[in-house]
Phi, psi and omega in degrees: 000153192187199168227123144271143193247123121250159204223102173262121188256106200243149210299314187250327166260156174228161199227132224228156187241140197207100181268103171274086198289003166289285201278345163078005177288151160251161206241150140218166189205151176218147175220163183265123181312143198244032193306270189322354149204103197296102214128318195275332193306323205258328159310302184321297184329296191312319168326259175345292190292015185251342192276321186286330186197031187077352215257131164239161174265052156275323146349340200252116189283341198206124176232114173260160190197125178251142199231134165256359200301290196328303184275003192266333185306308178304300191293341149253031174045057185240031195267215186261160208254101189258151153239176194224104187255138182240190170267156207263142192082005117341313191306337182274014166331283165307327155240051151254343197004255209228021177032056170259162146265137164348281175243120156325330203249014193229086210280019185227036146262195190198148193308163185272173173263154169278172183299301170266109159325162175284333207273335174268007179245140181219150205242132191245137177260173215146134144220184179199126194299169130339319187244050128092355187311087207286083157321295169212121193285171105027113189252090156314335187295327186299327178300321201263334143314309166293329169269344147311299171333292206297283213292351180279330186286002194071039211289110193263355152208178187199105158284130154245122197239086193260146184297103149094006194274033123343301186283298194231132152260016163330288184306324206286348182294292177317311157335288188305308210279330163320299192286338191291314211278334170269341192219040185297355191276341163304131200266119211231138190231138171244147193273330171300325156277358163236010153176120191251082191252185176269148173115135216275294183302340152274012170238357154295311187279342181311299166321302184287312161320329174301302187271359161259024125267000200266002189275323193282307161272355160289336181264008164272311176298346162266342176288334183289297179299348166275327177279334167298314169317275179007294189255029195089357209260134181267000200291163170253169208244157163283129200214100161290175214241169177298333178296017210029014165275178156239180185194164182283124150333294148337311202267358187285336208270013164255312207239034184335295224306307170314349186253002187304314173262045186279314196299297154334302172293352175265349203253321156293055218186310196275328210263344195271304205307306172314329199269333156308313200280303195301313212067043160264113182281309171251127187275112157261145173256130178233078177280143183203113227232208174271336237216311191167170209223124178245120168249153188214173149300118174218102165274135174054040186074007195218154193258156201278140180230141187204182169267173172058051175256162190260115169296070190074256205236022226209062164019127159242133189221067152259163186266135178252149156293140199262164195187124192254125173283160187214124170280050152214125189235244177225358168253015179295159173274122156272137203192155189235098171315195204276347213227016175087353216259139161333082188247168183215113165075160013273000167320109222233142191286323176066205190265341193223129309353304205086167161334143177286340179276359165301276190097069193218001167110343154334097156265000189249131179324134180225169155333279189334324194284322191303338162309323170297332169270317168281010165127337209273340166259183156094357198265341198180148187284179175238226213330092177070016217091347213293293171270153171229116186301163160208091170332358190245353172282333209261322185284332142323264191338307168286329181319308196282346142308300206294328195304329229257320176250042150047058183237175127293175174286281193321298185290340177296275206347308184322300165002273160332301187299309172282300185314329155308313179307288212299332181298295174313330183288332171298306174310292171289001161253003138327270186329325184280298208297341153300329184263007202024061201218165191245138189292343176283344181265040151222147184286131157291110180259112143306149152180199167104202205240327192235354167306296188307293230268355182252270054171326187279298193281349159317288192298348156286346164268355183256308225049072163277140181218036172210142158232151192226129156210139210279166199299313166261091155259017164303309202227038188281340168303326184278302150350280164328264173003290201266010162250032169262155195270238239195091194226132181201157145282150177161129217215121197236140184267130194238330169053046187241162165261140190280093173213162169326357185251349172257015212284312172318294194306307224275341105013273166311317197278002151291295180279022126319281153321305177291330147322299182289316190309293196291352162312302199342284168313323192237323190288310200264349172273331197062014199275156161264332180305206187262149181231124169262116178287135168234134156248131186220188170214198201217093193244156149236169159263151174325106180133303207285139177268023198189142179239138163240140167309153172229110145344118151228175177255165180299324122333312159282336173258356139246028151264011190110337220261077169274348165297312180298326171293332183273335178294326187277345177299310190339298203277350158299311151337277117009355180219338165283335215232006189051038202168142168227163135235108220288337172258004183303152192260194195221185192207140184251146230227277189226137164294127168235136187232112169270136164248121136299133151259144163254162182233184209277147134238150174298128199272108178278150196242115183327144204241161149354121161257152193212147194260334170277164179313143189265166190264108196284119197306314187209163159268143168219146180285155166227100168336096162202168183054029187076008208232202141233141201214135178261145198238183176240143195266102181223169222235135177313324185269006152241019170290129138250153188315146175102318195294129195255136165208172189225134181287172027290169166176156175229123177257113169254161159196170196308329188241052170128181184219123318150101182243064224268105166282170174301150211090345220211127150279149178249127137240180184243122155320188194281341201253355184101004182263112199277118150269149221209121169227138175271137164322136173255000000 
């Protein structure tokens, strides 16, 4: 017995979970992020929770951690100086990619430049058929023609992306073992190993994205295990992963691509457990951090996965939990362009400075402050004690907006606050409008550092009329991280038709897949625990460019039963598009296989119930809808179930503050969970 630790690392805080598994208590901590030393936050934490609660770490059994490095590497182009080898007459895969524009609605926009330049991708001959048919094997002279190319441009890796090495990766193998045996100090990626799907340009890019960030996070995952070794701690550290599973630090630092959206992906991970304890079947999750705001979909308790998330300006098409990032967070920049008109974000103040209501040296106006300025912060320090506010700064800070739009402060602040709201707001009806579903039949889960204080005025611009926000919602990302289970994926593409003469193949190549899963699992993983197999395929009907996964079960695919697979495609078909067609014939594109380890959750425990009203610590004036307003104040940890109030109100506690506009009732569940229901 021992504490398992998750650890969410966030533009201004980084936020820590602390699972006791004898007594089954949770722990939580927020310390202020360290982007200039990278690493010292989870020392600090650890520090802290040992001062705080007892815990050292030698204690600690399980360490989990979700990381933005991956994707901030893209999104600041700060990644390794890559090249690219293709089949020759290729090269321009990346930039023909799929010849959409970014926005329909927007006629000068443009495709991003890629990662790898044209000038830096060479091209080999070799080909390999459509049907794995190895045509023309690996012309070494080309090879070696291409790697003069890499060293002229200084090349430090090289992804090889060969036309079609899905069905066979021989060549792209060969390729490799030429540069290993000529060039071992280069760091070399095969696109058939890191995701081997049909399409040329999404297993390219996929690839490439991979190999451009990974030298830069193998080398952030070795600096983490040398600081936990540092301080003692023995756990191998853990990395969720974007699927919401997790994997060894180790095996992350080969197999980046998967870890890309991990930090995101723990925090819908955190918002599903709630939204199952709560009985919110469908779900928004609304993480709001220092940094951007991620909102994603949770039907039926469980959250939605898809391909083709977006990396910065860049696709990935492994499977992720999906999730639309918003660059506005609570550390966003507010600003008045060349032409007076207001804007917000994506410019984000982070930890260092921060906000100017921080008093970290921040002179430029952020969210935050605009709360400090209508009244709803400034009240009480935050994240554990991390800050300690100071209203006159934050109030400094707007003027020199208001000075600029011929406002008050109080009305710039407002200001602020809805331009944030509609940007999200923008975003999230994008989102709705991909599931097709209306944002008024779900309930808005807050959370993040900054969800619960924007949480209202979202919903009243989605016209939403339940918020939910969980007992900790400072730190449900990190929380997530540490109830995910042991999760991967993996997948071979077959290209057959679903009829009774394929039934044999697609059989073997299932207990392919299940080979590979469970080395995956019980050799590179070590778990020992119960594990759960999912099978699905990537089916269309014959003619269709595009597949949707289907769930199949197990029992049909070792009796045989390709009619019970075509069938089950019929009502997957029948429930995106409102239409099947039951004699069309039908194709399974690519097999897929999930393993699960679950892993232990913490049994949450109902708090204290009161039949009377709770009592408000202070009246305070508050801004909002132009007006001044008083509202009532009171600390989240003397709420009890059952206790009902009606807003304004300001709810505090250590890892955020809870900001319930007018219109809005509050109760407290059974569990300590604040339902927010708008008045009708």
């Amino acid at each position: 017995m021992g504490y398992r630790v998750g650890v969410d690392i966030g533009g201004t805080f980084t936020d820590f979970c602390v699972f006791d598994e004898q007594t089954r208590d949770l722990h939580t901590l927020k310390v202020l992020s360290t982007p200039d030393r990278p690493g010292a936050e989870i020392i600090d934490g650890l520090t802290e929770i040992q001062r705080r609660y007892g815990v050292t770490p030698e204690s600690v059994v399980y360490f989990t951690h979700g990381t933005t490095v991956g994707v901030n590497t893209v999104i600041q182009r700060r990644g390794v100086n890559l090249c690219l080898i293709t089949t020759r007459e290729f090269e321009d895969v990346l930039e023909v990619a799929r010849l959409k524009m970014p926005d329909p609605y927007d006629l000068f926009s443009r495709r991003p430049t890629p990662l790898v330049p044209r000038e830096k991708v060479f091209g080999v001959v070799e080909r390999v058929l459509a049907d794995g048919t190895v045509e023309h094997e690996v012309d070494e002279a080309s090879v070696l023609a291409a790697l003069d190319g890499i060293r002229a441009v200084g090349g430090e890796a090289v992804v090889i992306a060969l036309l079609h090495s899905y069905r066979d990766p021989g060549n792209e193998q060969r390729v490799r073992e030429i540069l290993e045996r000529e060039a071992p100090d280069l760091s070399i990626l095969c696109s058939s190993a890191v995701w081997p799907v049909i399409r040329e340009y999404e297993r390219t890019v996929t690839s490439v994205v991979a190999g451009y960030v990974q030298p830069r996070v193998a080398g952030y995952l070795g600096s983490l295990q040398q600081a936990l070794k540092s301080v003692g701690v023995p756990a191998e550290p853990m990395i969720t992963k974007s699927n919401g599973g997790v994997m060894s630090a180790e095996l992350g630092k080969t197999e980046c691509v998967q870890m890309l959206l991990s930090g995101t992906a723990s925090g819908v991970i955190g918002a599903s457990h709630v939204a199952r304890l709560t009985g919110s079947d469908n779900t928004m999750s609304f993480d709001v951090g220092g940094t951007s705001a991620d909102v994603a979909i949770i039907l039926d308790g469980q959250p939605q996965y898809g391909t083709g998330e977006m990396i910065g300006e860049f696709p990935i098409y492994v499977p992720t939990v999906s999730v639309t990032s918003i660059g506005e967070g609570g550390g966003s920049i507010a600003w008045v362009d060349r032409l007076g008109v207001l804007k917000v974000g994506p410019e984000s103040a982070g930890s260092i400075p921060g906000p100017a209501c921080y008093d970290r040296g921040g002179e430029r106006p952020a969210i935050t402050d605009a709360f400090v300025v209508c009244g709803f912060l400034g009240g009480a320090e935050l994240g554990y004690s991390a800050v300690k506010m100071n209203a006159s700064r934050a109030e400094i800070a707007i003027k020199t907006i208001a000075d600029r739009l011929g406002l008050g402060s109080r009305e710039t602040a407002e200001a602020i606050i809805r331009i944030a709201a509609s940007g999200m707001y923008l975003e999230v009806s994008k989102l709705v409008s991909r599931y097709g579903v209306d944002p008024r039949d779900f309930s808005l889960l807050a959370f993040g550092g900054a969800g619960p204080m924007m949480a209202c005025y979202l919903a009243r611009e989605l016209g939403i009329s339940r918020i939910v926000v969980p007992l900790t919602p400072g730190v449900l990302s990190a929380f997530g991280g540490l109830i995910a289970d042991v999760k991967n994926d993996f997948i071979k593409t077959v290209f057959t038709d679903v009829e009774p003469a394929s039934a044999e193949a697609l059989r073997a190549n299932f207990r392919e897949l299940e080979d590979k899963a469970t080395h995956w699992l019980r050799e590179q993983q070590g778990f020992t625990g119960e594990a759960q197999l999912l099978f699905s395929a990537d089916m269309r009907y014959r003619g269709q460019s595009f597949e949707i996964e289907t769930p199949l079960e197990r029992a049909w695919i070792e009796s045989g039963d390709t009619a019970a697979m075509a069938g089950a495609f019929h009502r997957e078909h029948e429930r995106v598009y409102e239409h099947a067609d039951l004699d069309a014939p039908c194709q399974i594109i690519n097999q897929r296989l999930v393993i699960v380890g679950d892993s232990p959750k913490p049994q949450v425990a109902t708090i204290e119930q009161s039949g009377e009203p709770p009592t408000p610590l202070d009246r305070m004036p508050v801004y909002f809808d132009g007006q001044t307003h008083q509202a009532s104040l009171y600390r989240r940890a003397d709420l009890k179930a059952g206790q009902r109030f009606a807003g304004p109100a300001v709810i505090l506690q250590d890892d955020c503050t809870t900001c319930v506009l007018g219109g809005f009732t509050g109760e407290v569940d059974p569990y300590g969970n604040l339902i927010l229901t708008a008045e009708s």
